[in-house]
N, C-alpha and C positions, 0 to 999 in steps of 0.2 A: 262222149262215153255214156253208156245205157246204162244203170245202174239198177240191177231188180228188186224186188221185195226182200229176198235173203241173202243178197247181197250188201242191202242198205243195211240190214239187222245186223249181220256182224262186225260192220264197222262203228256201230252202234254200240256192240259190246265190248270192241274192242278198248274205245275212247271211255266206256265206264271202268276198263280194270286196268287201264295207265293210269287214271286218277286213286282208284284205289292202292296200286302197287307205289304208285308216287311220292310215301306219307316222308322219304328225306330231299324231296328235291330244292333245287334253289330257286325254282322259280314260282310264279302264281300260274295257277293253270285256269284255264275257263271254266266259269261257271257250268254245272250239270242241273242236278238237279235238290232243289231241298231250302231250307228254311235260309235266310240270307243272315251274314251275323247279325246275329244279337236281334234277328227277325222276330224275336216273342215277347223283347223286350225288359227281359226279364235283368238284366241287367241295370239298373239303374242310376240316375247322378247321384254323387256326394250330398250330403246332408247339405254342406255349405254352396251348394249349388242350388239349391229350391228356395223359394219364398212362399213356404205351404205346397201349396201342391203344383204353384208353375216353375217352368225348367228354367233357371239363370244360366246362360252361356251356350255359346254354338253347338260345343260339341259335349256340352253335359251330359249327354246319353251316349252310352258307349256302343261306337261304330256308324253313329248317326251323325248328319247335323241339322240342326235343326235352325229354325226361324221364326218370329212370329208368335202368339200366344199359344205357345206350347204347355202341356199337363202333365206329371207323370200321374196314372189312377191305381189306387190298389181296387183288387176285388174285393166288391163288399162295400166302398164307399159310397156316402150319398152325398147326392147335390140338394137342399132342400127336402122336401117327400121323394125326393127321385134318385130308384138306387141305380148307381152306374155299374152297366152288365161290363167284365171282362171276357171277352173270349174265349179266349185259352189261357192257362197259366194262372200267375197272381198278379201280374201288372199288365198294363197299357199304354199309349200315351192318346192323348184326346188334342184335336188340333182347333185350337178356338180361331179369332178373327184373322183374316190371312196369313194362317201360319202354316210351314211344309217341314216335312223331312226327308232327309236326300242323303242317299249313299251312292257307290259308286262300285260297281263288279266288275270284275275282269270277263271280257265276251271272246267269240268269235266271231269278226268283219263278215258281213254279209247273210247269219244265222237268225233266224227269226227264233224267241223266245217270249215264254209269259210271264206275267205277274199274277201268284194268286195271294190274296189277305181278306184279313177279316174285320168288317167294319159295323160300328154299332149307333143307329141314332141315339141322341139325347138330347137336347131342349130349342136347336131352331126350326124353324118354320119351315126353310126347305134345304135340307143338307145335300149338299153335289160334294163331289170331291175332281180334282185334275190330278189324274194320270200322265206321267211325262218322263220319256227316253227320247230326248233332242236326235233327229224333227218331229217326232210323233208323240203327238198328245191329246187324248179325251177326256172328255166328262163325262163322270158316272154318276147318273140321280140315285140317290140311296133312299129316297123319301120310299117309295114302296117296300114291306115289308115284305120278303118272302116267308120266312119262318118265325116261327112263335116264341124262339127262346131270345130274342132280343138282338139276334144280330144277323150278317149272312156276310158268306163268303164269295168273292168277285175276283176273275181272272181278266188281263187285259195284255195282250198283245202287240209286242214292236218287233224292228228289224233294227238289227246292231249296226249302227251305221262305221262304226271305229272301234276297237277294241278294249273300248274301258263304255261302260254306260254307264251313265250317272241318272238314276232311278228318284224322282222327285213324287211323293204324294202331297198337294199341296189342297186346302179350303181356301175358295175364294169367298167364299163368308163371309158377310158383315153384320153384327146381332150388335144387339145393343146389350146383351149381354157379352161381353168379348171371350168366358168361356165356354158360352154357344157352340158346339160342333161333333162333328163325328168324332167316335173311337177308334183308335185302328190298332191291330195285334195279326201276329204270325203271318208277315212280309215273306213269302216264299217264290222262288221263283225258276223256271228249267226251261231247258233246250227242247225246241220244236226239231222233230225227222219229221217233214211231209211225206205223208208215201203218195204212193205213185199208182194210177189206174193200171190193173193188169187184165190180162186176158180172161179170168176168174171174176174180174168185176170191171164195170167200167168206171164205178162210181171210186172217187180217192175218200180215203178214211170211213168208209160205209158200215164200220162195226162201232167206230168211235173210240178204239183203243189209243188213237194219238191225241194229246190234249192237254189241257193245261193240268196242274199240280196241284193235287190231294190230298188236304192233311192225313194223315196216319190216322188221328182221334178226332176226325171231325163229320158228323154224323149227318148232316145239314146238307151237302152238296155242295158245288162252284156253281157261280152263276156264270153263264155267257155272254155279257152285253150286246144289245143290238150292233149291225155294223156302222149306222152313225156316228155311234160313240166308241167304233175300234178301227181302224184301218187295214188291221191285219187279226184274222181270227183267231184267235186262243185253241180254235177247233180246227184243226187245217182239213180242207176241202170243203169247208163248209162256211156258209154265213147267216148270219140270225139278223130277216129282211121284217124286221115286228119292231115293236114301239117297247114291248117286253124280254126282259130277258128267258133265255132256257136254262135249264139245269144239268150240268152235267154228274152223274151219280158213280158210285163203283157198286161194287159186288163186296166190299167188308161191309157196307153199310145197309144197300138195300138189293133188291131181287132186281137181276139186268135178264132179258133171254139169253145173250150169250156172251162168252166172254167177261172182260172184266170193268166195262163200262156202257153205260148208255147213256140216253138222254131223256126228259121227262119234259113235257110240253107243258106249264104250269099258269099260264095266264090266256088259254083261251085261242081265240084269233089274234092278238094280240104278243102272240108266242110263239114263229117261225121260224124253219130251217131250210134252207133250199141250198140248191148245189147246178153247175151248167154242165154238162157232160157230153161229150163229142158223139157224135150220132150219124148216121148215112141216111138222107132222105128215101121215104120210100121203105125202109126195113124197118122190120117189127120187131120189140123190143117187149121184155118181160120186166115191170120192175117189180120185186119180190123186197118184203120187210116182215119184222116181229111187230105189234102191238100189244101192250101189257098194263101191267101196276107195278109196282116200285117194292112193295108191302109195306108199306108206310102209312096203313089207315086213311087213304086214298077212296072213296067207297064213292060208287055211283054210274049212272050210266055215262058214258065215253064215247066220244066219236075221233078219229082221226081222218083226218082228208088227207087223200094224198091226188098231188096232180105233178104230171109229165107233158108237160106242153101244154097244147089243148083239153089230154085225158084226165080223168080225176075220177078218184074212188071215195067212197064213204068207209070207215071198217068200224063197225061198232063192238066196243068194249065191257062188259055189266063188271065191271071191278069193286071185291067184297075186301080191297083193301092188305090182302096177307099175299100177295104175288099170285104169278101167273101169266099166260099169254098165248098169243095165238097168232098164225101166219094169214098172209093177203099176197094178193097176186095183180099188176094192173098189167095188162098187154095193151103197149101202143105204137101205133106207124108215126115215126119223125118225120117231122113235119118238114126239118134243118137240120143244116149242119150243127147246131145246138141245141139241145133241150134241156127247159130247166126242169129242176124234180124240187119239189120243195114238199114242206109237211105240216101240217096246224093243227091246233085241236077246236073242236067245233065248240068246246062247249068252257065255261069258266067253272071250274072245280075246287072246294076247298074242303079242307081236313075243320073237324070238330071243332076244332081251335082256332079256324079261322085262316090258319096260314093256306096258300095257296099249293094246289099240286095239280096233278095230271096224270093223260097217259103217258107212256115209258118207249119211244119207239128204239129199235136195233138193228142189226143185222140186213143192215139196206143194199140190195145187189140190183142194176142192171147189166142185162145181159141180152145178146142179138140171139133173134128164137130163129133155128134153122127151120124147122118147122112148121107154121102160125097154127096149124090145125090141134096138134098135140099139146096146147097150151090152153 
C-alpha cells in the first residue's frame, strides 16, 4: 500500500488526538511526543534517600532507576571553584563512575524514535556518555563544546524492537574522582513519521521538518550526532557522514529560510549532511537549496559546498549575524542509479564567545529538469 505525503499526515494527526481524547482509558498508550516522566528531574529522592548529594537506592529518583554513582544537583551548587550548570529547571542528576539511569516507555513494534537531552560537562578529562534502546547502542563524546552557556543538547536515534523500550543513559567513566561526569536534565523523547520522496522532490525530508525533539525553552539547538555514533538518524532521510555533529534549529529560537526548522553546519568540514537519492542515468537534474544565518551573532564570510555526485558547487555567504539568505542552483547529469547529495561548510566559524556555529542550510529540492537549457 502507497501511502502519500497527506495521507501519512493525517494519520499522524489522528494518533495525536486518540492520545489526547484518551485522558480515562485503561490502558498505556505509546509514547508521542514530549518530556519522558519525571525527564527534568525535578522530582527528587527522599531526604533519607541521599548521603549529601549521592542518590541511596535504585529507584530513589522517581520514575528512574538508577545505578552506579549517581548525584542529585541543585542549580547553583558548586564542586570546589566549579559551579555545576543545570539545564533546565532546578535539579539534575550527574552520573559519576559507571553509573546509568534507565526507564522504560511504552512504544510502537517496529517505529523508529529519538532521544533528545541535555548534557553538561564537569571535571573529567574525556566525558562520553552510552546511549542504549536494546540492540542499539552509541557513544556520544561530549568533550566538544558546542555552546557557551555550559551545556548542549543531543538527539539520538533507535528502532523499537518490542513494545516497551527500556531507555539507558549510562557513563562509562572511570575518574579517580568517582563524582567525575556529565550532567544530564530534560530526557525527552518522540515518534519518528519518515516521509517519503514525492514527485515535488526527490529528496525525503529536504525541509527538515521531521526530526528529533525541541525543547519549548531551549534556545541552544539539538545536536545531530555523526552516523558512527547513531545507527539510525534522528533526522530521517538524512545522515551526518563528519566526525562533528550538526545542529538542528527551529523558527522560536532562530531565523530558518523556510518552514519551521533547519539545520546549521557548525564545525566546518568536519560537519556533514548527505542523503542517496534514486536517479536515471543520463538525466539531468536540478538540485536547488537556501543558504543563510541562523541570527545568532554568527558573523563572517561562509562558504557551503554542496556536491551531487561528481558535481559540486561553492555558495558563498557574508553573514552579519541577524539572519538572512539566499538561493543556489547545481544542474547535474547522473551518473547512476544513485546519487548522493551531501553538504559541508568550507570554513570553521565561531560566535564572539567562542562557541562554534555556521551556515543554516533549508529547503533542499531535487528535481529531473525537462528542460536542461531553461536551467
Amino acid at each position: 500500500m502507497i501511502i502519500n505525503t497527506t495521507t501519512a499526515t493525517m494519520l499522524k494527526q489522528l494518533i495525536l488526538l486518540s492520545v489526547l481524547l484518551c485522558t480515562t482509558c485503561h490502558v498505556t498508550l505509546a509514547f508521542t511526543a514530549g518530556l519522558l516522566p519525571n525527564g527534568d528531574f525535578e522530582l527528587g529522592p527522599k531526604a533519607s534517600e541521599m548521603k549529601g548529594t549521592v542518590v541511596i537506592g535504585r529507584n530513589a529518583v522517581p520514575e528512574w532507576e538508577i545505578s552506579g554513582f549517581v548525584e542529585y544537583i541543585k542549580s547553583g551548587q558548586k564542586q570546589g571553584d566549579m559551579l555545576l550548570v543545570v539545564p533546565e529547571g532546578a535539579f539534575a542528576v550527574r552520573l559519576g563512575n559507571e553509573a546509568s539511569i534507565k526507564q522504560r516507555a511504552k512504544v510502537v513494534k517496529g517505529m523508529y524514535y529519538t532521544l533528545t537531552f541535555s548534557a553538561a560537562r564537569t571535571c573529567a578529562q574525556e566525558e562520553r556518555l552510552n546511549v542504549s534502546v536494546a540492540p542499539d547502542s552509541g557513544v556520544l563524546p561530549i568533550q566538544t563544546m558546542y555552546s557557551s552557556n555550559g551545556w548542549d543538547s543531543y538527539a539520538w536515534a533507535y528502532k523499537a524492537m518490542s513494545d516497551v523500550a527500556e531507555i539507558v543513559i549510562h557513563n562509562p567513566g572511570v575518574e579517580e574522582d568517582a563524582a567525575c561526569g556529565p550532567l544530564i536534565d530534560a530526557i525527552a523523547m518522540k515518534a519518528l513519521y519518515p516521509p517519503r520522496a514525492t514527485n515535488k522532490n526527490l529528496l525525503k525530508n529536504g525541509d527538515f521538518e521531521e526530526g528529533p525533539y525541541v525543547f519549548p525553552n531551549a534556545s541552544w539547538g539539538v545536536l545531530i550526532p555523526p552516523n558512527i555514533e547513531d545507527d539510525h538518524s534522528p533526522l530521517p532521510g538524512w545522515m551526518v557522514e563528519s566526525l562533528k555533529a550538526v545542529k538542528y534549529i527551529d523558527a522560536a529560537h532562530f531565523t530558518v529560510p523556510q518552514g519551521r526548522r533547519a539545520v546549521e553546519l557548525v564545525a566546518g568540514k568536519e560537519s556533514a549532511i548527505a542523503q542517496v537519492v534514486r536517479t536515471t542515468p543520463g538525466r539531468v537534474y536540478a538540485l536547488t537549496f537556501a543558504v543563510g544565518d541562523a541570527s545568532n551573532a554568527c558573523e563572517g564570510s561562509m562558504i557551503v559546498e554542496a556536491f551531487a555526485g561528481r558535481d559540486t558547487i561553492k555558495v558563498p555567504y557574508e553573514s552579519i549575524g541577524k539572519g538572512g539568505f539566499k538561493r543556489a542552483i547545481l544542474k547535474f547529469t547522473a551518473a547512476s542509479t544513485r546519487t548522493r547529495i551531501m553538504f559541508l561548510s568550507t570554513f570553521y566559524t565561531m560566535k564572539v564567545d567562542a562557541s562554534l556555529c555556521g551556515p543554516v542550510i533549508d529547503d533542499i529540492k531535487v528535481l529531473s529538469v525537462r528542460n536542461p537549457r531553461l536551467v
